[in-house]
C-alpha positions as CSV (number, residue, x, y, z in Angstrom):
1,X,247.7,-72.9,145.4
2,X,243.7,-71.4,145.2
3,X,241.6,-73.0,143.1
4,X,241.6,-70.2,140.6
5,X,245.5,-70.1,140.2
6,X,245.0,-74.0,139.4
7,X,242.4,-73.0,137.0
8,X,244.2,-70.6,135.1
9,X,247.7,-73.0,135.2
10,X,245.4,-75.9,133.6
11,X,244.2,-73.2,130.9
12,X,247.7,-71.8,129.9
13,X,248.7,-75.4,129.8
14,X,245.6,-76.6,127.5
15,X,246.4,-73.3,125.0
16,X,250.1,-74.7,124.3
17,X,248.6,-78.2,123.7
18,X,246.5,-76.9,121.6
19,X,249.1,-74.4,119.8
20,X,251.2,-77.6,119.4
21,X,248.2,-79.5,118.2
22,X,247.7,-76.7,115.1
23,X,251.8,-77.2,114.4
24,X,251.5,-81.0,114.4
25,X,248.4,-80.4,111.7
26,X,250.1,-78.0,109.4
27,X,253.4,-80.6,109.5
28,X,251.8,-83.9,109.3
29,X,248.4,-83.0,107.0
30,X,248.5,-79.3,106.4
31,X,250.4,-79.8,102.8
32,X,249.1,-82.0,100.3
33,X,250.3,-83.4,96.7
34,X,248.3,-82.5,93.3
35,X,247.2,-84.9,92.1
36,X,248.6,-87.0,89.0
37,X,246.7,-89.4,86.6
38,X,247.0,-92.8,88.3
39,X,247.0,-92.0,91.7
40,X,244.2,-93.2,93.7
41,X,240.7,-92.1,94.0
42,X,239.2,-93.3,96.7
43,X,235.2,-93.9,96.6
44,X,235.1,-91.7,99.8
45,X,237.4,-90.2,103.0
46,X,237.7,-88.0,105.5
47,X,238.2,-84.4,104.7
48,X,239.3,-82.4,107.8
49,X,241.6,-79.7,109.5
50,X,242.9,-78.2,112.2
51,X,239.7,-78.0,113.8
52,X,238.8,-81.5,113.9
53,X,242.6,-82.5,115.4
54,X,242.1,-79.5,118.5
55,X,238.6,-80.8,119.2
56,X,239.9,-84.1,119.6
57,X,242.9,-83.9,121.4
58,X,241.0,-80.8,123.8
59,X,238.2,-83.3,124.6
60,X,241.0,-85.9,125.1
61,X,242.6,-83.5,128.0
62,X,239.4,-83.5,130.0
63,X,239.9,-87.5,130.3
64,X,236.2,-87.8,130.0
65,X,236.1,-90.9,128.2
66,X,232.5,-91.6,127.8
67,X,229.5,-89.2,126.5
68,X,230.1,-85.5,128.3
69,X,230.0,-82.0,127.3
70,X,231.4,-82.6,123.6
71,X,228.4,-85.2,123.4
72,X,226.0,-82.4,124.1
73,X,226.7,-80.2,122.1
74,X,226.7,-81.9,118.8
75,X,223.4,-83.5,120.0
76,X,222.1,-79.9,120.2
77,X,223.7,-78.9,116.8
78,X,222.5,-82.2,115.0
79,X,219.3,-81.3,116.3
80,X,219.4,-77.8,115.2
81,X,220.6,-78.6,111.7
82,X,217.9,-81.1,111.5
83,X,215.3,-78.8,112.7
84,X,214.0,-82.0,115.4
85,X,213.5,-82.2,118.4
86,X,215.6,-84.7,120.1
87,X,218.8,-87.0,119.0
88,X,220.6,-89.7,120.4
89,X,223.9,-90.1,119.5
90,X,225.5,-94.0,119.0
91,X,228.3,-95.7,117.9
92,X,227.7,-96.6,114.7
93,X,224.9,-96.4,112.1
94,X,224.0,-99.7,112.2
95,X,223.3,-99.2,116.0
96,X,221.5,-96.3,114.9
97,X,219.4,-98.9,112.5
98,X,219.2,-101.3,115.7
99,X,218.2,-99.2,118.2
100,X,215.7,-97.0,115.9
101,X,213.5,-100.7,115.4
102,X,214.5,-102.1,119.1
103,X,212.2,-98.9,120.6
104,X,209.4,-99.7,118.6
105,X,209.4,-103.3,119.9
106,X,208.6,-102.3,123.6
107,X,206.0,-102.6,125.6
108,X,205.9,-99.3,126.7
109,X,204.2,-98.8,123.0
110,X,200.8,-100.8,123.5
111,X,199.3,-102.2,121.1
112,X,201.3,-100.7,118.1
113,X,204.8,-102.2,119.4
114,X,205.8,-104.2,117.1
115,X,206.0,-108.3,117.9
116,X,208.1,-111.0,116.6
117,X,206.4,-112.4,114.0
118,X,205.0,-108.6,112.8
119,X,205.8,-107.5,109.3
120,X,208.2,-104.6,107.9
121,X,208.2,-103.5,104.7
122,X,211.8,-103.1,103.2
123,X,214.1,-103.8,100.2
124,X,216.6,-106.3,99.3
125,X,218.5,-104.0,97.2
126,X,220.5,-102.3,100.9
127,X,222.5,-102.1,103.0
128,X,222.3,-105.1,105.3
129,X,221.8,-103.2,108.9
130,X,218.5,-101.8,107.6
131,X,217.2,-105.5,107.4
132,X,219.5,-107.5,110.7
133,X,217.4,-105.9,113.1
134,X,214.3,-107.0,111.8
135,X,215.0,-110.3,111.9
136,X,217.0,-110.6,114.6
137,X,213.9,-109.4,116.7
138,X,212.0,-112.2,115.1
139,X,209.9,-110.5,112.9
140,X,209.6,-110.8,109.2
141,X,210.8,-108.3,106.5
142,X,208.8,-108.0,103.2
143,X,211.3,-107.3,100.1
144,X,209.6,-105.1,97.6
145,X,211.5,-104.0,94.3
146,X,212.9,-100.8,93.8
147,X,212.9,-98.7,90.6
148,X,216.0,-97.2,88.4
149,X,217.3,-94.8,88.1
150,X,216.2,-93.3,91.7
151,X,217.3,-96.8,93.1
152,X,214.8,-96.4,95.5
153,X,211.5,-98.5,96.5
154,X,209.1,-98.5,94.1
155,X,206.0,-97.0,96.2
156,X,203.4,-98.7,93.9
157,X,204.0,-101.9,95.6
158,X,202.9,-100.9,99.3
159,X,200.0,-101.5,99.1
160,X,200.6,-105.4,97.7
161,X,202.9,-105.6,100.3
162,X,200.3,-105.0,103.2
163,X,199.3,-107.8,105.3
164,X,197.2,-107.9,108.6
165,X,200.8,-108.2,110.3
166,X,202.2,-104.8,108.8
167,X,203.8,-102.8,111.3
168,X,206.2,-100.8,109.7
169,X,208.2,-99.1,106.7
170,X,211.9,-99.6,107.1
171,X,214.2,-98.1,104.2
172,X,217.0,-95.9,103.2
173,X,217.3,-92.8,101.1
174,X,219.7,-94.5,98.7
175,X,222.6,-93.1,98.0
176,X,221.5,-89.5,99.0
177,X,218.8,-89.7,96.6
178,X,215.5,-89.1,98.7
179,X,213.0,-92.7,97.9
180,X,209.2,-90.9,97.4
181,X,208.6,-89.8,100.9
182,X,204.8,-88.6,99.7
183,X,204.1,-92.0,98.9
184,X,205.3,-93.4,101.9
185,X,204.2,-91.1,104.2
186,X,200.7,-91.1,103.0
187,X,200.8,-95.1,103.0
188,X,202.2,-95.1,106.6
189,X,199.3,-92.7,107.9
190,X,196.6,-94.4,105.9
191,X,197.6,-97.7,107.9
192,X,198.6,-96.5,111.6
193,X,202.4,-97.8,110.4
194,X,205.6,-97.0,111.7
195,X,207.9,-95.2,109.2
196,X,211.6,-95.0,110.2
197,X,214.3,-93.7,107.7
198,X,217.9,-95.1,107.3
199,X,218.9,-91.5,106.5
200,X,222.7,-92.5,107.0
201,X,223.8,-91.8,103.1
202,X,221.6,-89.3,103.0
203,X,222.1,-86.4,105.8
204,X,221.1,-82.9,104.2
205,X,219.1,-84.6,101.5
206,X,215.9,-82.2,101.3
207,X,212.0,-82.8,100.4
208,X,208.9,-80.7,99.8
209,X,206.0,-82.3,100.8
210,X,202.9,-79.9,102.2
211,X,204.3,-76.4,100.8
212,X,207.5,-77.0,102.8
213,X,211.4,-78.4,102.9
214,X,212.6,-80.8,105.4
215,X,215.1,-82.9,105.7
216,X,214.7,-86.7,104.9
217,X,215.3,-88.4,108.6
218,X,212.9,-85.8,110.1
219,X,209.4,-87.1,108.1
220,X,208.8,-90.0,109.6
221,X,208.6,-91.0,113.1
222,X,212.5,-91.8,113.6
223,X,215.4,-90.8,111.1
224,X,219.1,-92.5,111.8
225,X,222.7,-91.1,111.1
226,X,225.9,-92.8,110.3
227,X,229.5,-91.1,110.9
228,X,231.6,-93.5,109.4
229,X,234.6,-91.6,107.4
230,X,233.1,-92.6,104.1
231,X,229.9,-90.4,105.1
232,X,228.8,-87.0,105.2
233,X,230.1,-86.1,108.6
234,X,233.1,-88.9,110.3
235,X,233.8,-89.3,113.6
236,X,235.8,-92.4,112.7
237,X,233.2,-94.3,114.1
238,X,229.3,-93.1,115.3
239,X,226.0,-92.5,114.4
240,X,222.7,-90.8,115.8
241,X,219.0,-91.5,116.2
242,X,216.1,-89.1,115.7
243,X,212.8,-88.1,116.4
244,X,210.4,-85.5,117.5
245,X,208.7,-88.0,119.8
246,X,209.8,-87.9,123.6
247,X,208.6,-91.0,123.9
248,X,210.7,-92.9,121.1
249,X,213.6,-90.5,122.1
250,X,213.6,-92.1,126.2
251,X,212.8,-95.6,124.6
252,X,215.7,-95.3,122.3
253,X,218.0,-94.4,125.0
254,X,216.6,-96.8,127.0
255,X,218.0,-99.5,124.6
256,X,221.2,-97.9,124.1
257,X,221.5,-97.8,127.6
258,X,221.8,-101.0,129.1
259,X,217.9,-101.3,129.0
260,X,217.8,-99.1,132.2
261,X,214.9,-97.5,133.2
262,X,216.6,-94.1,134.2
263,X,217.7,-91.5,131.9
264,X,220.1,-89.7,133.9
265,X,223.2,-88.8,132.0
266,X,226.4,-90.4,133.0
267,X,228.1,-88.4,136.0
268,X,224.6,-87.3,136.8
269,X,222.2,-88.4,139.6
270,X,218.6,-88.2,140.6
271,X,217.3,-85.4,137.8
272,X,213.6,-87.1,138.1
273,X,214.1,-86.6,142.0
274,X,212.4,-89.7,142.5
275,X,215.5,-91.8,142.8
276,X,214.5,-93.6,145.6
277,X,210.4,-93.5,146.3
278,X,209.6,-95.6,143.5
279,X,208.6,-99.3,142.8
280,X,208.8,-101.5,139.5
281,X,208.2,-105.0,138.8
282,X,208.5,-107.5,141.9
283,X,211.3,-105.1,143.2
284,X,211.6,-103.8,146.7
285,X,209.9,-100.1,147.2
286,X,213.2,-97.7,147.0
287,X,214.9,-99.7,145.0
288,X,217.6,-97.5,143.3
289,X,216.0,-96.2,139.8
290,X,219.4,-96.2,138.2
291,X,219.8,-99.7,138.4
292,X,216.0,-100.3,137.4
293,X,216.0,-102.0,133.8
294,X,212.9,-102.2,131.4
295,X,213.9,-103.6,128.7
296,X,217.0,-106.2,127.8
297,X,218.8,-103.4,126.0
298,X,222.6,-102.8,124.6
299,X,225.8,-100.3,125.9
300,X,226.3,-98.9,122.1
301,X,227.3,-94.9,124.0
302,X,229.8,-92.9,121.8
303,X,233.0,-91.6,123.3
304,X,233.6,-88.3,124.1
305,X,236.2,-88.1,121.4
306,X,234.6,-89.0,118.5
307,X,231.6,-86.4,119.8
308,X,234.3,-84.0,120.0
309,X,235.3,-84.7,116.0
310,X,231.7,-84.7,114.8
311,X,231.3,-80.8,116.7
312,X,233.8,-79.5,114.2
313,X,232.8,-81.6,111.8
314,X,229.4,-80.2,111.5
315,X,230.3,-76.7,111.0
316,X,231.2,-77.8,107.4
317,X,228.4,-79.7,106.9
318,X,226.6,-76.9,104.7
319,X,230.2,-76.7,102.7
320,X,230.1,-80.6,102.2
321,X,226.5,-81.0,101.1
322,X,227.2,-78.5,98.2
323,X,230.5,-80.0,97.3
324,X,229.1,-83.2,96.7
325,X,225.8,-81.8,94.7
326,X,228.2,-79.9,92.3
327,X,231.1,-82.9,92.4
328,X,227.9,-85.1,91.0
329,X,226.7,-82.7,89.1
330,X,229.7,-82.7,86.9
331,X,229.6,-86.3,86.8
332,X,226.3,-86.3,85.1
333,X,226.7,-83.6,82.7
334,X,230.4,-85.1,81.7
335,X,228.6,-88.8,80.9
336,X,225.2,-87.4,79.1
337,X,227.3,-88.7,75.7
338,X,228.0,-92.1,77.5
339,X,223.7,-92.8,77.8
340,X,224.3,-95.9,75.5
341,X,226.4,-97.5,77.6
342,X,225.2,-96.6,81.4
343,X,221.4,-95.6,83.0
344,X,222.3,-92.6,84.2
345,X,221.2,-92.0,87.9
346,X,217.8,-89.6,88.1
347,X,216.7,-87.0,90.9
348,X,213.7,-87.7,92.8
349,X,211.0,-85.7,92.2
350,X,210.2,-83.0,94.4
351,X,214.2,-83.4,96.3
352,X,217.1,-82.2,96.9
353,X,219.7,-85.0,97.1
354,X,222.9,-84.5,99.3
355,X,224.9,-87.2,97.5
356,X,226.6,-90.0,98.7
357,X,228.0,-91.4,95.3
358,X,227.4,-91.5,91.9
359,X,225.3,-94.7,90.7
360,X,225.7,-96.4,87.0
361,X,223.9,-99.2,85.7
362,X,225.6,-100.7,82.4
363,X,222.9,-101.3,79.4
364,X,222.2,-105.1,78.8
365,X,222.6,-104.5,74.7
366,X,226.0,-103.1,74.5
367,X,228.1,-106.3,75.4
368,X,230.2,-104.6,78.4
369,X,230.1,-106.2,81.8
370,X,230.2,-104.9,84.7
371,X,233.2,-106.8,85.8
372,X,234.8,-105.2,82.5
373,X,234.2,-102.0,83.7
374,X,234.6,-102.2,87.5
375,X,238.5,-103.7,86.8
376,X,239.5,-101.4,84.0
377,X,238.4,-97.8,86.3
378,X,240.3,-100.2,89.1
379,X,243.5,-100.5,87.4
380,X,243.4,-96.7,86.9
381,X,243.2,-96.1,90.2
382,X,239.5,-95.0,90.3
383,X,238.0,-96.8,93.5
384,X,234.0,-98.5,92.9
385,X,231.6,-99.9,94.6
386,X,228.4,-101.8,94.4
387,X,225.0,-100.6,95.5
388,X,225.7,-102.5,98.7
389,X,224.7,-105.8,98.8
390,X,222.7,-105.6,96.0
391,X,220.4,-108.4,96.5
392,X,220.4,-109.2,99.9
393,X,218.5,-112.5,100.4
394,X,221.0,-114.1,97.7
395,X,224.0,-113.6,100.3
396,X,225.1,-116.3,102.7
397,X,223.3,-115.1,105.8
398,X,220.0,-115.7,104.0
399,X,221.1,-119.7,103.1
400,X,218.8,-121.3,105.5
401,X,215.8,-119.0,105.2
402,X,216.2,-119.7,101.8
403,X,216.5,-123.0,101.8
404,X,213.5,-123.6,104.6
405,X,211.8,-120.4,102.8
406,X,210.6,-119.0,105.9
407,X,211.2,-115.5,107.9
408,X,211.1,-113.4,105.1
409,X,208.3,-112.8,102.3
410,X,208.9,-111.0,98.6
411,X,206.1,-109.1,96.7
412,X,206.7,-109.6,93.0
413,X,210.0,-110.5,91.1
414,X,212.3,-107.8,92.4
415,X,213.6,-107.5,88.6
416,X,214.9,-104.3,89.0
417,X,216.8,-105.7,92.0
418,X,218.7,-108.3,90.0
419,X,220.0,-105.9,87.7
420,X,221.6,-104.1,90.3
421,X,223.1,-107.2,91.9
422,X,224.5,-107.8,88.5
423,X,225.1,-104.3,86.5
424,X,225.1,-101.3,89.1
425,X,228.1,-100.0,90.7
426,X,228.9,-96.7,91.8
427,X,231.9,-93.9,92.1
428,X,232.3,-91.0,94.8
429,X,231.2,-87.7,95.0
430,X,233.0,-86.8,98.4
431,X,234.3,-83.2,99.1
432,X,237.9,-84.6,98.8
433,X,238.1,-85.1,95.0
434,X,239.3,-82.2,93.1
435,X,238.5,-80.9,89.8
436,X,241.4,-83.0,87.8
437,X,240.0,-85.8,89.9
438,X,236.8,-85.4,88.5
439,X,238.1,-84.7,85.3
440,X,240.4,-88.0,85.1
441,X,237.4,-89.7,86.3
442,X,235.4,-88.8,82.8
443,X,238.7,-89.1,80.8
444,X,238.6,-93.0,82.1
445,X,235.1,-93.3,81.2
446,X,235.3,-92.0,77.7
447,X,238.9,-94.5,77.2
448,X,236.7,-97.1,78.5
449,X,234.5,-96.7,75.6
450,X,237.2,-96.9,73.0
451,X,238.9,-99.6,74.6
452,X,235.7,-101.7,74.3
453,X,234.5,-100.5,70.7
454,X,237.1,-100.4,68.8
């Protein structure tokens, strides 16, 4: 049999997997029920197709397992969306967080790597992967407060939080709601700092800044992605890293990597051509440059398979950004006559959110708790969360630098981070909920209020 026939055996064969694969859809997903007042509403989910189901199982019939072809080209269409240069594709967002600070802490960097013992300013009121790396490297994160109703860090405080240690700005967008990347920016250029955004709730979110849009992740020096199924793209698990630096980009990788040296692609060999004529450290001249490693680094690669997801994924990404802009839309126009009893959230000036979820904070005078109102949109079915964890340093993990009061500092009182911890939760916006959805969801709100003022 030539090698052509074999080809063309292999591709008949693939097109009746595939057929089968669009029959298995329309059977097992294609038809779903209406909804019906009680039935759940989740906070988030996946929302997907046939596509998604013949990109997976067609990357799965190649049997290449780790990053390959599917790999490459959501990296390219990531990077196109984004309008940046390069992106690194991980496993998670978290690893995203992780790896975006581990490349700033090499040595490659001189004398602006950052060292344990450095400061990064941050807030409390997060999600806790935008904080762990910074002090598991050793250095020390600086909690400013943040402001309602953006929920995001109140810029006014920078400069307070400054110290001759100051190395960088780490913080999210929150909840798709851009933080004041004017501010920030300005702040980081005025003081040689590191900016990197935890853009993972906030992919599509838009800024102008300098007579132009971009999208937040792509302002400061490194942007991450998370493609978890309760975000704007899933790929069950994943995330991405990215910047318009090749240097950050090949240090990032670096990390992700195994620490290696090389930056050859798996399956590939020798693309610097210098494989074998080079010498680092104490090692013998020749030694093999795949195996050369320059920093203690990670294996946090993505598999083929969820790459394969996140390519037809992305072609709806445009769709899913508008979805959840007018899904909160009509959340915040339905509760204008509910003002007494929540802050509303508020649009950043000068943005254009993509949404994660809706955000509520429940007014201290009108004698509703949050635990109230959390269990009664519970009961009906109505899914919640809080803004994370809220108050970071008052969770476990920060017992013993509590107690010893060392390895962090705080600038001010973080007020407006209590009352999150205590009175903000939030609801989703995802492209799954439906227009009775939404509308049972403002129904609940309005019975809440007669239920508890009566």
């Amino acid at each position: 049999m030539t090698k052509e026939l074999t080809k063309e055996l292999i591709q008949m064969a693939r097109n009746k997997v595939l057929e089968a694969t669009r029959e298995y859809y329309n059977i097992a997903f294609g038809t779903k029920q209406p909804f019906s007042p009680g039935d759940k509403i989740n906070y988030a989910g996946r929302v997907f197709n046939n596509e998604e189901l013949e990109y997976l199982v067609n990357s799965a019939l190649d049997f290449w397992l780790t990053t390959g072809r599917f790999s490459e080209e959501f990296e390219k269409s990531l990077s196109t969306f984004l309008n940046v240069e390069y992106v690194s594709l991980t496993n998670s967002g978290s690893s995203a967080n992780l790896l975006a600070f581990m490349a700033l802490t090499s040595s490659k960097l001189g004398k602006r790597r950052i060292l344990p013992g450095d400061e990064v300013i941050t807030v409390a009121a997060s999600f806790p992967t935008t904080v762990t790396p910074i002090i598991q490297y050793g250095a020390i994160p600086v909690f400013v407060d943040i402001e309602i109703p953006t929920y995001n860090i109140n810029a006014s405080l920078l400069e307070e939080a400054r110290s001759d240690k100051t190395k960088a700005v780490m913080i999210a967008h929150t909840l798709g709601n851009p933080f004041d990347l004017k501010a920030v920016l300005e702040f980081c250029q005025k003081h040689d700092l590191w900016l990197i955004e935890d853009n993972c709730d906030a992919l599509g979110a838009q800024y102008f800044y300098n007579g132009h849009w971009k999208y937040t992740g792509t302002f400061g020096h490194i942007g991450t992605s998370s493609f978890y199924p309760a975000h704007h793209l899933t790929m069950g698990e994943g995330g991405a890293v990215y910047t318009n630096d090749m240097t950050i980009k090949r240090l990032v990788d670096s990390f992700r990597d195994w620490g290696r040296d090389c930056w050859c692609a798996p399956g590939r060999d020798n693309t610097c051509t210098n494989r074998f004529s080079q010498q680092f450290g104490e090692l013998p001249i020749g030694y093999d440059h795949k195996y050369v490693y320059s920093h203690f680094g990670y294996n946090l690669k993505l598999t083929e398979m969820q790459s394969a997801v996140g390519c037809a994924q992305i072609k709806k990404l445009p769709d899913f950004i508008k979805i959840r802009q007018n899904n909160w839309r009509t959340l915040r126009e339905g509760l204008q006559d509910l003002r007494d009893l929540f802050i509303l959230p508020e649009i950043t000036a000068n943005s254009e959110p993509s949404w994660f979820g809706f955000i509520l904070t429940i007014r201290k005078d009108n004698g509703i708790r949050r635990d109230q109102v959390v269990q009664f949109l519970e009961r009906r079915g109505i899914q919640t969360r809080t803004l994370f964890a809220g108050n970071l340093i008052k969770h476990p993990c920060f017992d013993e630098m509590r107690a010893s009061g060392k390895g962090y500092r705080i600038v001010g009182q973080l007020d407006n981070t209590e009352i999150i911890l205590n009175d903000t939760f939030w609801i989703g916006v995802y492209p799954g909920l439906t227009e009775s959805m939404l509308q049972y969801i403002l129904n609940s709100f309005y019975d809440l209020r007669k239920n508890f003022h009566k």
